[in-house]
N, C-alpha and C positions, 0 to 999 in steps of 0.2 A: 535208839538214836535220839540224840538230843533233838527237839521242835528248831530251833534255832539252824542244826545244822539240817533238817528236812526240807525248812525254806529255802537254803542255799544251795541245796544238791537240786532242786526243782528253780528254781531261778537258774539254774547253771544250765540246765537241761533245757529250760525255755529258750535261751539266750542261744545254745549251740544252734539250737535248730533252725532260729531264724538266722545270723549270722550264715550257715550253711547255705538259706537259701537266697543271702544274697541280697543289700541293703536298697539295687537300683531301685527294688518294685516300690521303695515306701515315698517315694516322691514323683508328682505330675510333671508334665512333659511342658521342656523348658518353656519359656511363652517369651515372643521376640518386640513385646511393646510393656509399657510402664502400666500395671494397672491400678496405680492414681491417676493421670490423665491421659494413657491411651499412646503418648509419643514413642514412636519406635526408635527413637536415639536414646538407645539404653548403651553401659559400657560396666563392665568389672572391676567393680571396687578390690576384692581382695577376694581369695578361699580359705575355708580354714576348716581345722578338724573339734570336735566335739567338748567344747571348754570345760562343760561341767561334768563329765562321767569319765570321758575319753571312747566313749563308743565308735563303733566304727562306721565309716562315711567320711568324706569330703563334700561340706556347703559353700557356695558361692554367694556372694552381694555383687547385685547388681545397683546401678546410678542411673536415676534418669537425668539425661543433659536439658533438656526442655525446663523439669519442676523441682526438679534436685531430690527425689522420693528413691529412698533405697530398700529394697526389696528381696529378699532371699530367692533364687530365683538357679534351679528348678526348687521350685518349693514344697516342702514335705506335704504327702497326704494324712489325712487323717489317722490312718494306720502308724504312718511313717512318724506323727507327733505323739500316735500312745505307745510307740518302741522306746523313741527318745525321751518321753516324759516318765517310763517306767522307770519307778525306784529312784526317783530324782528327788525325792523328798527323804529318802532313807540319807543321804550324806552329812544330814549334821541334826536332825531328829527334832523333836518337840524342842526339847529344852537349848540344843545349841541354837533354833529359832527366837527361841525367849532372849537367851544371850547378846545375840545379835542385832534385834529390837529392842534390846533396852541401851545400847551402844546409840541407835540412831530413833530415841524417844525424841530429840528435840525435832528430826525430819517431822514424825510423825504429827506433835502440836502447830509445828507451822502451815500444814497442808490443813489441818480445821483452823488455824485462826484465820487463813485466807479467806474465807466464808463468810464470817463475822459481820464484816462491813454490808454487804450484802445480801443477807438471811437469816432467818429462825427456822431450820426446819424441824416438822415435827415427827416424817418419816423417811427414814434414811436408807439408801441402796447402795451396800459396800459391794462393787464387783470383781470379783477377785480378792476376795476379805481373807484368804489361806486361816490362820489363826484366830482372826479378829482384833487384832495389836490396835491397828489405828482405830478400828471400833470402841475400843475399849481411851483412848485418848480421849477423843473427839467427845465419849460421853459426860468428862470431867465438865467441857467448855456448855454441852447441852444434857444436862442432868433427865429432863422430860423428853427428849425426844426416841425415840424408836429405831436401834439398830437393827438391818437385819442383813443377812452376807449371802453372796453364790460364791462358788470356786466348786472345779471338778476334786480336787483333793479332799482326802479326809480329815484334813487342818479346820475343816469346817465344822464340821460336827463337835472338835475339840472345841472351838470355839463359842458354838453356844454350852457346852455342857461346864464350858467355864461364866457363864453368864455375861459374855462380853459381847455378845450377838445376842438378841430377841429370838431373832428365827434364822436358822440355817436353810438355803436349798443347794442339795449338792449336787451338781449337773452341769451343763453349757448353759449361759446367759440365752443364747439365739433362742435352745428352748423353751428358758421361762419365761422371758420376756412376755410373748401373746397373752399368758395366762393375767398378765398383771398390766394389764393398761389403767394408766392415770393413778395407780396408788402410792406412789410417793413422788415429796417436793423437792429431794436430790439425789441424786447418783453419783458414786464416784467411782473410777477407775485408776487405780494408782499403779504403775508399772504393770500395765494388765493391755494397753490395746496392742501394743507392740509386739503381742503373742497369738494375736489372732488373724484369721485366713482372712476375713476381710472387714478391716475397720469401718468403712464406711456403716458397713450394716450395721455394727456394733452401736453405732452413733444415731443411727436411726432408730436401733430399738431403745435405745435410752431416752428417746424425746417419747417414743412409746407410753413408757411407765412411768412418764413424770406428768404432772397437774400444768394444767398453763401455769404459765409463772415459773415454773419449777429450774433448780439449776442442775450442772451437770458440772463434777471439776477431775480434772484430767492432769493426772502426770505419765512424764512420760520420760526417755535419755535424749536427750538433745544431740544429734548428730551432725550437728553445726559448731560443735563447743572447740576449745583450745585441747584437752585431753584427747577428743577422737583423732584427731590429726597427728597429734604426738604420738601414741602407742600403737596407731592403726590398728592392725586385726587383733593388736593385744589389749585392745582396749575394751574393758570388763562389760560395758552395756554392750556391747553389739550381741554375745550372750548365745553363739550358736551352739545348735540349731534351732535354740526355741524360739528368740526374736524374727519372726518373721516381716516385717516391717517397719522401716524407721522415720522419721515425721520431719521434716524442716517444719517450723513454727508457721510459716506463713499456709504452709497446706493443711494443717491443722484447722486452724483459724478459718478458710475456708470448706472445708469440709463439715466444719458445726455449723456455720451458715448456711450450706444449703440444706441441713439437715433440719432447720428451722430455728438457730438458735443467734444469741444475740450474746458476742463475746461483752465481758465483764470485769477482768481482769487479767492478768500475765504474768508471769513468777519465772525468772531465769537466773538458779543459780545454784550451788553445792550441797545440799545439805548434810547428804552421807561424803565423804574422802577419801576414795577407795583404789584410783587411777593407778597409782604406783603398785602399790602392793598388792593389789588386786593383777596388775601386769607381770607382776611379779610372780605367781602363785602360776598364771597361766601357764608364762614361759618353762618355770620348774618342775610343777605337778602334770602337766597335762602334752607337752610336747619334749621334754628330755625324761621325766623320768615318772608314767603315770603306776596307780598300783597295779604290780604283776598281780597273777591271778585272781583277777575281778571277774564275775561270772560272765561279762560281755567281753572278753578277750578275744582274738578271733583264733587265738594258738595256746599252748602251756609257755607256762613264762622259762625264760633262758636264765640261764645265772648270769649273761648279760642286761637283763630284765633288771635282776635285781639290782646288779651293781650300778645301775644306771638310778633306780629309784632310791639308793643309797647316795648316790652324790648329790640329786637333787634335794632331798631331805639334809644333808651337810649345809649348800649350799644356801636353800631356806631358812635353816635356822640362823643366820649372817646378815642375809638379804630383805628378807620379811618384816623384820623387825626396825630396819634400815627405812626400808620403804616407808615405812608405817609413821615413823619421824618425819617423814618427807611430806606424807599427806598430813599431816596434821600440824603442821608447822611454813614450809617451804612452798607447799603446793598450792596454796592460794595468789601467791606473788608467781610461780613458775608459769600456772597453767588458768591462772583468772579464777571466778567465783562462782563458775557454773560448771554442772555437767550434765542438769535436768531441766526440763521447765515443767509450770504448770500451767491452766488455762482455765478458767471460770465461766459459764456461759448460761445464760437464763434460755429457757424456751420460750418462744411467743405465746403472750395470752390468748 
């Protein structure tokens, strides 16, 4: 038997069993207050089912009316985020990564030039570096400085053995963090805190491993923007299950502050344009017509299975393309000039 197909008869075999035993246990028990500020006037933004894989489960966002913080909510446990992050990197591989970052190399220069104005660092913390993509920009702008990346994935390793990272650590940030108090003067977090159980901490340990002085710059999807409102649940950043947490800019802004940090700058606006077609892919791929026999199925596919994943592939190749004009053309006038922000912030000396 082919290696190839030995992974997939064991992938399949993994998947029946937990599927079998049933997706309630991988999330904690709902929680009836906002845990950014604690207000119990929360309300239901929308549910939705599994964007990027189509696994099975139904997520809920919840709103708080008090500070506007949107929150997955029951939200996965630990367990429940290494089911749904399995094999989430296998859907478009090394090189459709490379593809897809070299599409949105101009995001990546702007996110270091924003720094510029405000810095020379000499040691740098890429968190959630997956590849190293932006490491590898960012060193054009600072030739001597010292990349080095965390992410749980093995995009990491890739990344230094491509020399685009200094130093790999592949793990949770929470756990390296202690080991590395005060050794570099930035960190950055680029579409990374919106995936984790609790940001605050995350922010805390970044004032950790930085120098007095030291910055910290953050992107993140802006759930304030003209697109979230348009596409709702279809709108490509919300990203369930994995985004567990969404930021209005002002709770942002306050949450580096009491974490001791002194904001520096503000960035709200497009860089990647993905709204349309990205809703587009949702709608087709993932809720009319996802791939039959995927090892996470919870049944054998029907030849309604197929015929379904058959229209929406017809239908795709018309609409995608369609879309794809739309953002890059139409959708800066339809939907404005943002869909992320970023935030800049020094720690006190």
């Amino acid at each position: 038997m082919a290696a190839g197909n030995t992974i997939d008869d064991a992938a399949r075999q993994y998947y029946k069993t937990q599927v079998a035993e049933g997706v309630d246990r991988f999330f904690q028990d709902r929680r009836p207050d906002c845990p950014w500020c604690g207000s119990v006037s929360i309300g239901k933004v929308f549910h939705s089912r599994d964007v990027l894989q189509a696994k099975p489960g139904t997520f809920i966002l919840d709103r708080c009316r008090e500070c506007g913080h949107i929150f997955q909510n029951p939200q996965l446990n630990i367990d429940g985020l290494n089911f749904y992050y399995r094999n989430s990197s296998d859907l478009v591989g090394t090189k459709g990564v490379d593809l897809l970052v070299m599409l949105a190399r101009g995001c990546l220069r702007r996110r270091a030039l924003m720094v510029q104005p405000y810095a020379a660092p000499r040691k740098w913390l890429d968190v959630g570096a997956s590849y190293g993509h932006f490491c590898r920009v960012a060193r054009q702008l600072w030739p001597n400085t010292t990349f080095d990346g965390v992410d749980i994935d093995d995009g990491i390793l890739v990344a230094q053995r491509r020399g685009w990272i200094d130093k790999a650590y592949q793990g949770m940030f929470h756990d390296l963090a202690p080991t590395l108090p005060e050794r570099y003067d930035m960190v950055s977090m680029h579409q990374y805190l919106e995936h984790t159980i609790d940001p605050r901490r995350e922010l805390q340990l970044a004032a950790q491993v930085l120098n007095p002085g030291g910055h910290v710059l953050i992107e993140v999807p802006d759930p304030e923007c003209p697109p979230a409102r348009l596409f709702g649940k279809y709108w490509y950043a919300w990203t369930q299950p994995q985004h567990l947490h969404m930021f209005p800019l002002d709770n942002l802004k306050e949450a580096l502050t009491s974490a001791g940090f002194t904001i520096k700058a503000v960035e709200r606006r497009s860089d990647v344009r993905l709204d349309f077609s990205a809703a587009a892919r949702i709608l087709l791929f993932m809720e009319l017509g996802p791939k039959p026999g995927r090892a996470w199925a919870p049944r054998p596919a029907t030849p309604i299975d197929h015929a379904r994943r058959i229209a929406a592939l017809a239908l795709g190749g018309l609409a995608i393309p369609a879309c794809v004009f739309l953002d890059q053309t139409l959708g800066r006038l339809l939907l404005g000039n943002r869909n992320a922000y970023r935030v800049l912030a020094a720690k006190s000396p």
